[in-house]
CHARMM internal coordinates of N, CA and C (Angstrom, degrees):
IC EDIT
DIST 1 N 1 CA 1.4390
DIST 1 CA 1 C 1.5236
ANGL 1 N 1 CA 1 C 110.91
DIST 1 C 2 N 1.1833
ANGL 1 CA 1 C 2 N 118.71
DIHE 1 N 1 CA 1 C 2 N -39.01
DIST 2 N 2 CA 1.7462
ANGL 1 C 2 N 2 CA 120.01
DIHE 1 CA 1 C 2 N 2 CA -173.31
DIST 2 CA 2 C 1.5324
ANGL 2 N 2 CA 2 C 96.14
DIHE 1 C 2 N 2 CA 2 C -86.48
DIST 2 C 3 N 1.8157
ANGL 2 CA 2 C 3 N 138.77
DIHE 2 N 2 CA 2 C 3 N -4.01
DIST 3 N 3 CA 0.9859
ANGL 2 C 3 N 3 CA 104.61
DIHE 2 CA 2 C 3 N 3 CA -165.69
DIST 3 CA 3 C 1.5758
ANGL 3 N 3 CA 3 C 114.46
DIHE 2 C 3 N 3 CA 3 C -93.74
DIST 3 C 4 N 1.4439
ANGL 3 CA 3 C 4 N 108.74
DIHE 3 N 3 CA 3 C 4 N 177.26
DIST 4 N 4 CA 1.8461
ANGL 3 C 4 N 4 CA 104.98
DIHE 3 CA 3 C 4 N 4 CA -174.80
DIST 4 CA 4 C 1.6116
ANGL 4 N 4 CA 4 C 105.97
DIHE 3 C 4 N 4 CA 4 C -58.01
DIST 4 C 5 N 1.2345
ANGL 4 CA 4 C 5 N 120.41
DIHE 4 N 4 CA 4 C 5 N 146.35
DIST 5 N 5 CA 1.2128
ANGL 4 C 5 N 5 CA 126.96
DIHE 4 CA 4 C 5 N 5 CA 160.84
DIST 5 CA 5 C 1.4900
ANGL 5 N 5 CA 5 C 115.88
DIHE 4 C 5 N 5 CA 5 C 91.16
DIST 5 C 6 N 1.3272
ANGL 5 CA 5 C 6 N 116.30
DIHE 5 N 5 CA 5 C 6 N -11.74
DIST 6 N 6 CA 1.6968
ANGL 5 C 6 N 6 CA 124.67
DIHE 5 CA 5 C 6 N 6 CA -173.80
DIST 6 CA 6 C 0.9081
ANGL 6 N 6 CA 6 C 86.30
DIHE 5 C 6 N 6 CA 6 C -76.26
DIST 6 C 7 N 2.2005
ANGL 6 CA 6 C 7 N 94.38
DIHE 6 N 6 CA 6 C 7 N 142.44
DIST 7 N 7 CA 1.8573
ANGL 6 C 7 N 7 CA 91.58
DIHE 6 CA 6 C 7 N 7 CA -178.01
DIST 7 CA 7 C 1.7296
ANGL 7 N 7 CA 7 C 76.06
DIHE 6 C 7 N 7 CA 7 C -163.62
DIST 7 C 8 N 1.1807
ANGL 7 CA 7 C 8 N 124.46
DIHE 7 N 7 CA 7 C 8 N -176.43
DIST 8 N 8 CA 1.3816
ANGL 7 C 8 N 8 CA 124.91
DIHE 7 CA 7 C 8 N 8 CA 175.10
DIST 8 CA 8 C 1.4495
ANGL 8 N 8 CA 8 C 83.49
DIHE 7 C 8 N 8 CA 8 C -149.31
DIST 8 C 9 N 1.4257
ANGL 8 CA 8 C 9 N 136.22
DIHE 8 N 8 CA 8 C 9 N -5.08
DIST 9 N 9 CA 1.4891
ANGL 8 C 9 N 9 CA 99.62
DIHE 8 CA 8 C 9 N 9 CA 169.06
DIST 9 CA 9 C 1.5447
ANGL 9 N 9 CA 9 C 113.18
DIHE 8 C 9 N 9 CA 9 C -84.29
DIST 9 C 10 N 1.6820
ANGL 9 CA 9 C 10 N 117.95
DIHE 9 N 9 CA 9 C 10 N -169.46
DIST 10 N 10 CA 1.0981
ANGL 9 C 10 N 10 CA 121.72
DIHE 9 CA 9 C 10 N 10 CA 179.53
DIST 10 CA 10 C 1.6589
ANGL 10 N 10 CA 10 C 119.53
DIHE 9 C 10 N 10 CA 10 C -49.57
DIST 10 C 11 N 1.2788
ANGL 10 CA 10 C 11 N 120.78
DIHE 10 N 10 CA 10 C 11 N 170.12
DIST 11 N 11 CA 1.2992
ANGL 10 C 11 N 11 CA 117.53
DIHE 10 CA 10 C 11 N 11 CA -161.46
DIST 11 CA 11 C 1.8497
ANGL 11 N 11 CA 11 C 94.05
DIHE 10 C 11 N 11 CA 11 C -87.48
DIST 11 C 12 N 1.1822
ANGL 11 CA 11 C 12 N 128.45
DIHE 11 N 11 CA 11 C 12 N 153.32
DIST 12 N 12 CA 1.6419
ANGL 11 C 12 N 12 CA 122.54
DIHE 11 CA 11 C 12 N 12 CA -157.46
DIST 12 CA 12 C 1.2484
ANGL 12 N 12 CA 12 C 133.99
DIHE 11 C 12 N 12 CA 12 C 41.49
DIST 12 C 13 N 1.4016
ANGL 12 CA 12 C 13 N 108.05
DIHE 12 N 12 CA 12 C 13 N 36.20
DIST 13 N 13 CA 1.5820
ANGL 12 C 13 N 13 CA 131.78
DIHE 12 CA 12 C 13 N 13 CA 170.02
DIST 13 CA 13 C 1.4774
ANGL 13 N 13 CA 13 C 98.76
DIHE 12 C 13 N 13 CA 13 C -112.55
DIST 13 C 14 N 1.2433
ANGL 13 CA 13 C 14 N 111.06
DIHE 13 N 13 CA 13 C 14 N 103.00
DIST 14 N 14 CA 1.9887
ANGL 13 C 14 N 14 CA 97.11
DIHE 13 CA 13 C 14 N 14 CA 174.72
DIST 14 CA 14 C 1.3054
ANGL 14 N 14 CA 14 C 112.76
DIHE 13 C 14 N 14 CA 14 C 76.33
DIST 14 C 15 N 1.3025
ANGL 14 CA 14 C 15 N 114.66
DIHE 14 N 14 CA 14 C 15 N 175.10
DIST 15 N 15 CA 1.3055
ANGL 14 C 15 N 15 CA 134.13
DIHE 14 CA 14 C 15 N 15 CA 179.76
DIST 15 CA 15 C 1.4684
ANGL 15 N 15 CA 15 C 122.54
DIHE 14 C 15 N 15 CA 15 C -116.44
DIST 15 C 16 N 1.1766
ANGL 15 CA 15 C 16 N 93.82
DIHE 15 N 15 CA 15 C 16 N -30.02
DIST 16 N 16 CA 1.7287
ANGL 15 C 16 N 16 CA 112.68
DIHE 15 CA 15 C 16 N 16 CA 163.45
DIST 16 CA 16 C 1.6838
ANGL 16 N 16 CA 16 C 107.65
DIHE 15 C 16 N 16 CA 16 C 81.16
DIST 16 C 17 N 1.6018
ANGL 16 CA 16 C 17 N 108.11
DIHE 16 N 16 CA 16 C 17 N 18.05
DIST 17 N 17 CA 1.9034
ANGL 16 C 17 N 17 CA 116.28
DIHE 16 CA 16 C 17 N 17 CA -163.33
DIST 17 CA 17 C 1.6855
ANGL 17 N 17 CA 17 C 86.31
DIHE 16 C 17 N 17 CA 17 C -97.98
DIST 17 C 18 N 1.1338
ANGL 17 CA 17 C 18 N 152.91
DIHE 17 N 17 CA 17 C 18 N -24.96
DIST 18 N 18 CA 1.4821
ANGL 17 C 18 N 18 CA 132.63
DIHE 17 CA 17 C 18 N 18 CA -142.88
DIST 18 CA 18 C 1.8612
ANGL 18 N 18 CA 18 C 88.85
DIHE 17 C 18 N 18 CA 18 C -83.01
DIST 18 C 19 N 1.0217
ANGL 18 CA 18 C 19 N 158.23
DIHE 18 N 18 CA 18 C 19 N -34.27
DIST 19 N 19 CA 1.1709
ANGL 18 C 19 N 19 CA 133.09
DIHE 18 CA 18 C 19 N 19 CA 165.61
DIST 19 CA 19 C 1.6220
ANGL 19 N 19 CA 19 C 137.52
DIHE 18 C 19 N 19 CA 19 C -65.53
DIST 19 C 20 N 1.7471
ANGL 19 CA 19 C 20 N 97.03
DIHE 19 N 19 CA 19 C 20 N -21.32
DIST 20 N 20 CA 1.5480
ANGL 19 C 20 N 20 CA 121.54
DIHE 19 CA 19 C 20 N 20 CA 151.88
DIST 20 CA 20 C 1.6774
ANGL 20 N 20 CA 20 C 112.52
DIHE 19 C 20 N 20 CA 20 C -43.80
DIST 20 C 21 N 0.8581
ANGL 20 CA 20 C 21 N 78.28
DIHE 20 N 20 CA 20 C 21 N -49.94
DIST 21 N 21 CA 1.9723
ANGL 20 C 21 N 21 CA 87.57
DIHE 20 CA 20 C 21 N 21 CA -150.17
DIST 21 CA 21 C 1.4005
ANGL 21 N 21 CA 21 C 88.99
DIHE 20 C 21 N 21 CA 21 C -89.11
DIST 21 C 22 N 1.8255
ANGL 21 CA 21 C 22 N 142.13
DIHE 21 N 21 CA 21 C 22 N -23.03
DIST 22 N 22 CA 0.8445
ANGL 21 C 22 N 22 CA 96.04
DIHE 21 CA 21 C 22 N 22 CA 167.17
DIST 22 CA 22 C 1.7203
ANGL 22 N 22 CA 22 C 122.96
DIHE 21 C 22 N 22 CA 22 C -99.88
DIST 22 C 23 N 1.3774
ANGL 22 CA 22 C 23 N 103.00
DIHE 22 N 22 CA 22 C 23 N 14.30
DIST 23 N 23 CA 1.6470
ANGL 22 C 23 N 23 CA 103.48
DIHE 22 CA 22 C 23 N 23 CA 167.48
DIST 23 CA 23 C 1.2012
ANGL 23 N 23 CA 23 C 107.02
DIHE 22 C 23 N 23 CA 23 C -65.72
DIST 23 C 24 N 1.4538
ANGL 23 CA 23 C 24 N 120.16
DIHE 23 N 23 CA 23 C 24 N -30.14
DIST 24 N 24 CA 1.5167
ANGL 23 C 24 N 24 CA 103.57
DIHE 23 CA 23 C 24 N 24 CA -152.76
DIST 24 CA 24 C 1.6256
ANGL 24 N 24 CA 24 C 87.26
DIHE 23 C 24 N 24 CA 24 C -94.71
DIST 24 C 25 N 1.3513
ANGL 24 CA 24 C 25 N 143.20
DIHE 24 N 24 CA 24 C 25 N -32.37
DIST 25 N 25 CA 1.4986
ANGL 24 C 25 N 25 CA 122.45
DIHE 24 CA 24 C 25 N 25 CA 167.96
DIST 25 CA 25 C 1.4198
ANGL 25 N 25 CA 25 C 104.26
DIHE 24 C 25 N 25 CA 25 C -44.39
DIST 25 C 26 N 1.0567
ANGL 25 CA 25 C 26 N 113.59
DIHE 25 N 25 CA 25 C 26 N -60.97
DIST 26 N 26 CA 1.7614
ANGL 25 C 26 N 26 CA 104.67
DIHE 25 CA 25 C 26 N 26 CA -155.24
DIST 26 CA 26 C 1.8023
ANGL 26 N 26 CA 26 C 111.54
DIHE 25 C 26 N 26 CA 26 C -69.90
DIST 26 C 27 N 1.1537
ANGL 26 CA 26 C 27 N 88.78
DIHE 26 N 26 CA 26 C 27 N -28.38
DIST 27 N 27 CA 1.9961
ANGL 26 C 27 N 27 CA 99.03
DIHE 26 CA 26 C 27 N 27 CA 172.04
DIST 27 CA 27 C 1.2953
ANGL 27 N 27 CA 27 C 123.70
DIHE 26 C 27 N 27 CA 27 C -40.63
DIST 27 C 28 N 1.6513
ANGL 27 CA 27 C 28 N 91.66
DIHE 27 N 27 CA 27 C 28 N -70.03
DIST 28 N 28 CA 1.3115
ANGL 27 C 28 N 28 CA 122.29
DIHE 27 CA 27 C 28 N 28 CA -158.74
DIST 28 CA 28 C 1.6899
ANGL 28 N 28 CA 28 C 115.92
DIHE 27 C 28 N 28 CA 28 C -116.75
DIST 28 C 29 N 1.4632
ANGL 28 CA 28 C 29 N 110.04
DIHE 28 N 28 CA 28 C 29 N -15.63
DIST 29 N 29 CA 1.2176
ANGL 28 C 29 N 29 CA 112.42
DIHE 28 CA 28 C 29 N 29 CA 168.41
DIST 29 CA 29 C 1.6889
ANGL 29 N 29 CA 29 C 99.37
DIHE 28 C 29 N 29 CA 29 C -81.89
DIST 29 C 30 N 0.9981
ANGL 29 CA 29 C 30 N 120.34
DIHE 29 N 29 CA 29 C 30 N -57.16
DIST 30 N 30 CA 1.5627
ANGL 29 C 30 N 30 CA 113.06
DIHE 29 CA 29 C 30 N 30 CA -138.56
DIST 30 CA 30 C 1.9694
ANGL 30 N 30 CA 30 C 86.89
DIHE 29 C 30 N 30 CA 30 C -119.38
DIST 30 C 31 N 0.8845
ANGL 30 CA 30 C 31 N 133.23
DIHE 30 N 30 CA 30 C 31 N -30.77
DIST 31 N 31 CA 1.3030
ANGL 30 C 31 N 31 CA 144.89
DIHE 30 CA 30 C 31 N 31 CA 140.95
DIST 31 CA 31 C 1.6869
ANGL 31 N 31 CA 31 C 92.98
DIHE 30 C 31 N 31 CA 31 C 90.66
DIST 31 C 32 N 1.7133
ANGL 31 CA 31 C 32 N 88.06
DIHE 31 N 31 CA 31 C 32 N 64.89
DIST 32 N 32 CA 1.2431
ANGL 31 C 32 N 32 CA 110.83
DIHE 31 CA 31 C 32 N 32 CA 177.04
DIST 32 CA 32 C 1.8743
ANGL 32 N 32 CA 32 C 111.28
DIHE 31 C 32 N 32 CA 32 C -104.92
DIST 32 C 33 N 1.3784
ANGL 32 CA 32 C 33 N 106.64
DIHE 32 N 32 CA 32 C 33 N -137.84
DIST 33 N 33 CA 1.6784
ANGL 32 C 33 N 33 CA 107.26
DIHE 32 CA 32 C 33 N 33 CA 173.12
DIST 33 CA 33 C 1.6413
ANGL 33 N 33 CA 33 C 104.60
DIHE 32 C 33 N 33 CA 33 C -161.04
DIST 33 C 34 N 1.5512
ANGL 33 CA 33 C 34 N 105.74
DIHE 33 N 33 CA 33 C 34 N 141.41
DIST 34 N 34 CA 1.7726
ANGL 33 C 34 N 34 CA 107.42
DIHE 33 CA 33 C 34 N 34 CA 172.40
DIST 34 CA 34 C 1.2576
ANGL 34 N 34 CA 34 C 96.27
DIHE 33 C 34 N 34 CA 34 C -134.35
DIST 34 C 35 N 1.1048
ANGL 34 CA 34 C 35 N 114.15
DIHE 34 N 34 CA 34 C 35 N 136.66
DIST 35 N 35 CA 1.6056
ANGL 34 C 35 N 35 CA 132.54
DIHE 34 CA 34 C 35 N 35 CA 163.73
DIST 35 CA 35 C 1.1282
ANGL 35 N 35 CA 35 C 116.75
DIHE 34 C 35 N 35 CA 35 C -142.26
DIST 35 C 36 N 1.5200
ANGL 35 CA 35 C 36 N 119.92
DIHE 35 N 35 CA 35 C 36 N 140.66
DIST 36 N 36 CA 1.5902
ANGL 35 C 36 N 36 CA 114.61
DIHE 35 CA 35 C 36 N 36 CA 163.45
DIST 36 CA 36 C 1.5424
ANGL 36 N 36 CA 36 C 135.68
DIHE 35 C 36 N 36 CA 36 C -104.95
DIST 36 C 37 N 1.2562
ANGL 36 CA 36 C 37 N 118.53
DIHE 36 N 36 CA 36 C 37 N 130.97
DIST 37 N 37 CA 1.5456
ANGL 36 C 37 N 37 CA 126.25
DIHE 36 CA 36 C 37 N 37 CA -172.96
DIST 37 CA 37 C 1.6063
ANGL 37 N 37 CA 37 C 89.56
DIHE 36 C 37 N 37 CA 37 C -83.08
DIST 37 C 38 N 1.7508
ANGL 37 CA 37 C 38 N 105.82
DIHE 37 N 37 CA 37 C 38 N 131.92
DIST 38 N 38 CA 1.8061
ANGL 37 C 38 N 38 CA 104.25
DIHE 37 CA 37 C 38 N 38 CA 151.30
DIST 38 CA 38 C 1.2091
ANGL 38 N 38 CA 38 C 100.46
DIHE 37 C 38 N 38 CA 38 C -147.61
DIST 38 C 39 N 1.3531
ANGL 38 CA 38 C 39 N 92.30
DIHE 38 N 38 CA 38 C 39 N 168.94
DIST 39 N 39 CA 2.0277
ANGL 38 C 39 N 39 CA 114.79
DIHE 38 CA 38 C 39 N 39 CA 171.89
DIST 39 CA 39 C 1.2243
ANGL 39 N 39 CA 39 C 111.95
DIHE 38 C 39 N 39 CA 39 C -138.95
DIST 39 C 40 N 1.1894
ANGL 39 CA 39 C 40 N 88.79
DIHE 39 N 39 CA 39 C 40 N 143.38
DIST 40 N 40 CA 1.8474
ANGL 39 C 40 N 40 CA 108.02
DIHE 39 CA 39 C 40 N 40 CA 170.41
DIST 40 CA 40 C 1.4713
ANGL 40 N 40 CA 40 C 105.92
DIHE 39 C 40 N 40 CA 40 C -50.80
DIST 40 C 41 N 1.3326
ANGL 40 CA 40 C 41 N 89.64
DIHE 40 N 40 CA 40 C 41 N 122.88
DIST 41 N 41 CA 1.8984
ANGL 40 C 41 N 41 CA 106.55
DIHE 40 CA 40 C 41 N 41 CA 171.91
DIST 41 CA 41 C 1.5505
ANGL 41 N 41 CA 41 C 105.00
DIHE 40 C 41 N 41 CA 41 C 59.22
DIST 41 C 42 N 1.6868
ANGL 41 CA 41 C 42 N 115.49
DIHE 41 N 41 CA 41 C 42 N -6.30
DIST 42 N 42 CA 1.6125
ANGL 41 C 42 N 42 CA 94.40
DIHE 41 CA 41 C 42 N 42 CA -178.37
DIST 42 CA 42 C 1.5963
ANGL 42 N 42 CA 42 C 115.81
DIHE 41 C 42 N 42 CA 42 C -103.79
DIST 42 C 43 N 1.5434
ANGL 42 CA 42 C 43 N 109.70
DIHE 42 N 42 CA 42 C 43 N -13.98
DIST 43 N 43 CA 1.6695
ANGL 42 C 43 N 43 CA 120.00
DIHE 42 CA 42 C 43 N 43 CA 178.13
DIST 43 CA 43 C 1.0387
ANGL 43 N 43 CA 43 C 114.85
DIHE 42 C 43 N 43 CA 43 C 117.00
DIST 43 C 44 N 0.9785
ANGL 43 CA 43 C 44 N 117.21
DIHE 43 N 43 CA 43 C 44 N -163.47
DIST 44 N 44 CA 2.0432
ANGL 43 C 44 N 44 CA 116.41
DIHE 43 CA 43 C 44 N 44 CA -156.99
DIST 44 CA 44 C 1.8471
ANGL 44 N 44 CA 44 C 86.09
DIHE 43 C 44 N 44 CA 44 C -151.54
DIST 44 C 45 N 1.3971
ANGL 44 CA 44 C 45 N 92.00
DIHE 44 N 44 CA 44 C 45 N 151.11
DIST 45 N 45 CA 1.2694
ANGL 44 C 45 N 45 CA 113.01
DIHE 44 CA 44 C 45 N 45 CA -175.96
DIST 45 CA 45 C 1.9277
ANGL 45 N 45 CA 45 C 107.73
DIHE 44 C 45 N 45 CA 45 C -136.09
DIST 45 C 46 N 1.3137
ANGL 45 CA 45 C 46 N 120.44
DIHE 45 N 45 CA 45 C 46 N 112.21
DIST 46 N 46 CA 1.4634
ANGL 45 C 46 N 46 CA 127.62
DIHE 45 CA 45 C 46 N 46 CA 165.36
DIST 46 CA 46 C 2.0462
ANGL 46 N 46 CA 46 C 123.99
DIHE 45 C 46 N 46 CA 46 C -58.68
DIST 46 C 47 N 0.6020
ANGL 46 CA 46 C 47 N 114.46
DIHE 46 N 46 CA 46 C 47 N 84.94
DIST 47 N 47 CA 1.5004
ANGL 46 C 47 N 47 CA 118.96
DIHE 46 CA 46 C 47 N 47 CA -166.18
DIST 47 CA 47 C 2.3058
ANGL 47 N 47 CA 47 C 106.07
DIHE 46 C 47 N 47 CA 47 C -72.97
DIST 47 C 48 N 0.9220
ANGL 47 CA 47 C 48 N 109.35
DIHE 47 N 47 CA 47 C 48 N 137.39
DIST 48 N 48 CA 1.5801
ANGL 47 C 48 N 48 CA 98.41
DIHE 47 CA 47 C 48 N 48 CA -174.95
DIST 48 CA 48 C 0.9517
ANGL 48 N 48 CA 48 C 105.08
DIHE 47 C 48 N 48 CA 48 C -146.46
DIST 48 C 49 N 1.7424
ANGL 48 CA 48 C 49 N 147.03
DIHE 48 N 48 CA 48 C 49 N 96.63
DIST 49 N 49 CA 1.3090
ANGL 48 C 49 N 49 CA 140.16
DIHE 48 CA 48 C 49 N 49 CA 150.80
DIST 49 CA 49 C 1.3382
ANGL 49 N 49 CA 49 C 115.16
DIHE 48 C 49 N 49 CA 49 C -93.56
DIST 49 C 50 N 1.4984
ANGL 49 CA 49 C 50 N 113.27
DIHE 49 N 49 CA 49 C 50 N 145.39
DIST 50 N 50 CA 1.2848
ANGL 49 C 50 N 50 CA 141.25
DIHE 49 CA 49 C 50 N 50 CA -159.29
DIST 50 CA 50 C 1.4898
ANGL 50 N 50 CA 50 C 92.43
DIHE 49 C 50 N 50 CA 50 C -135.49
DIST 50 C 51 N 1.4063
ANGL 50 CA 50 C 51 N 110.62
DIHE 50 N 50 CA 50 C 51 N 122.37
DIST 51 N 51 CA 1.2215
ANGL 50 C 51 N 51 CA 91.26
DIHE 50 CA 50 C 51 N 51 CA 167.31
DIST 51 CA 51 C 2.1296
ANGL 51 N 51 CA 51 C 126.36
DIHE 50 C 51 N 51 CA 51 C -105.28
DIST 51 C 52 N 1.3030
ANGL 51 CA 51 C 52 N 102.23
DIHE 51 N 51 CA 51 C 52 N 157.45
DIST 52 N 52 CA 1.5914
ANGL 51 C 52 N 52 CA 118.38
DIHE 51 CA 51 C 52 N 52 CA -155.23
DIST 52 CA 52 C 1.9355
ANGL 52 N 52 CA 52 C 107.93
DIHE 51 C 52 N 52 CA 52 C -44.56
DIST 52 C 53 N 1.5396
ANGL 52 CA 52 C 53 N 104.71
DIHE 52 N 52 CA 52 C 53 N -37.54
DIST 53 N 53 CA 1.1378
ANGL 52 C 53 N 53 CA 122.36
DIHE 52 CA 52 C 53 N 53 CA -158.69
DIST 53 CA 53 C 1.6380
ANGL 53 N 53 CA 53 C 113.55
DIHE 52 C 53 N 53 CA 53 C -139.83
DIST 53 C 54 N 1.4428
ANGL 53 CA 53 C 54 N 123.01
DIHE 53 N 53 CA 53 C 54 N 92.55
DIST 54 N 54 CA 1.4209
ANGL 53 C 54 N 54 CA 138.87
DIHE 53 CA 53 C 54 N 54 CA -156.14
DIST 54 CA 54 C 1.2623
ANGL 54 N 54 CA 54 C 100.90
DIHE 53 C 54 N 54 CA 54 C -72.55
DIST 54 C 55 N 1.3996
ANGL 54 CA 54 C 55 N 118.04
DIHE 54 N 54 CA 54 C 55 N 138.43
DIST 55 N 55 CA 1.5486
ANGL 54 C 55 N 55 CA 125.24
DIHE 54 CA 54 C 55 N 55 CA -176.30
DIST 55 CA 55 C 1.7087
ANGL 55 N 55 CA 55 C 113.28
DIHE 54 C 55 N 55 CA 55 C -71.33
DIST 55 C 56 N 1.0722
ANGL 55 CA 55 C 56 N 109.94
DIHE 55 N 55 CA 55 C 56 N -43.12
DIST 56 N 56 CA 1.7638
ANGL 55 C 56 N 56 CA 120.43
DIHE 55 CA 55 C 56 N 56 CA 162.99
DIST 56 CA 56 C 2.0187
ANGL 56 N 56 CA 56 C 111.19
DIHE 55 C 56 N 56 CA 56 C -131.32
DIST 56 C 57 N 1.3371
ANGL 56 CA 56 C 57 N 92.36
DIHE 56 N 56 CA 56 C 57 N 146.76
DIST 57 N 57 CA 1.7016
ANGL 56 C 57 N 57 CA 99.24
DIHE 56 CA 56 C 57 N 57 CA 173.41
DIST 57 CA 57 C 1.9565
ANGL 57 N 57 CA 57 C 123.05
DIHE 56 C 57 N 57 CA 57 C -26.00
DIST 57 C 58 N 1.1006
ANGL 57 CA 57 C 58 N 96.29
DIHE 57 N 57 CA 57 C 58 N 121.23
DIST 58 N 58 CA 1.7930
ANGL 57 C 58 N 58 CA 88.96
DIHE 57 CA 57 C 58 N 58 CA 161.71
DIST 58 CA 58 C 1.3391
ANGL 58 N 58 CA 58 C 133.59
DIHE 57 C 58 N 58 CA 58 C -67.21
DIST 58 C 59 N 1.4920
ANGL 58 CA 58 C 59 N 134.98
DIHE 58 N 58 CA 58 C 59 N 92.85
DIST 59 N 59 CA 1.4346
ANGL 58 C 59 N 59 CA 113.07
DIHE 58 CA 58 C 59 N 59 CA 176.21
DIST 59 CA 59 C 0.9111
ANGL 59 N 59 CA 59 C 118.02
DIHE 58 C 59 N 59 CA 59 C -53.73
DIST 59 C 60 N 1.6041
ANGL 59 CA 59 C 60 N 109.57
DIHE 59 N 59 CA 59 C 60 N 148.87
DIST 60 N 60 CA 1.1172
ANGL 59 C 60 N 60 CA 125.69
DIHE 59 CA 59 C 60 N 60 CA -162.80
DIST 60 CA 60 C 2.3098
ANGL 60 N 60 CA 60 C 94.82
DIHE 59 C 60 N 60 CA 60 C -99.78
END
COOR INIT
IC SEED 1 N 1 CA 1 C
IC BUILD
């Protein structure tokens, strides 16, 4: 699901990167964690911690 190019729509619909790109902000920018919880027939949920206080500076 997070990787580049996964997409379930038709093939030249999208790019299928916006869940890519945002693992890798929250990964590796902020060196947080995303995962998703789902259920059958009940829905999917995006999970995102960031954490409060960064272990070294963010380049800017």
């Amino acid at each position: 699901m997070f990787d580049p190019f996964f997409t379930t729509k038709p093939i030249g619909k999208d790019t299928g990167m916006g869940l890519s790109i945002s693992y890798k902000i929250v990964m590796e920018k902020h060196h947080g964690k995303i995962w998703c919880d789902s259920t059958l027939r009940e829905g999917s949920k995006f999970v995102i911690e960031i954490p409060v206080h960064q272990s070294e500076p963010i380049p800017s």
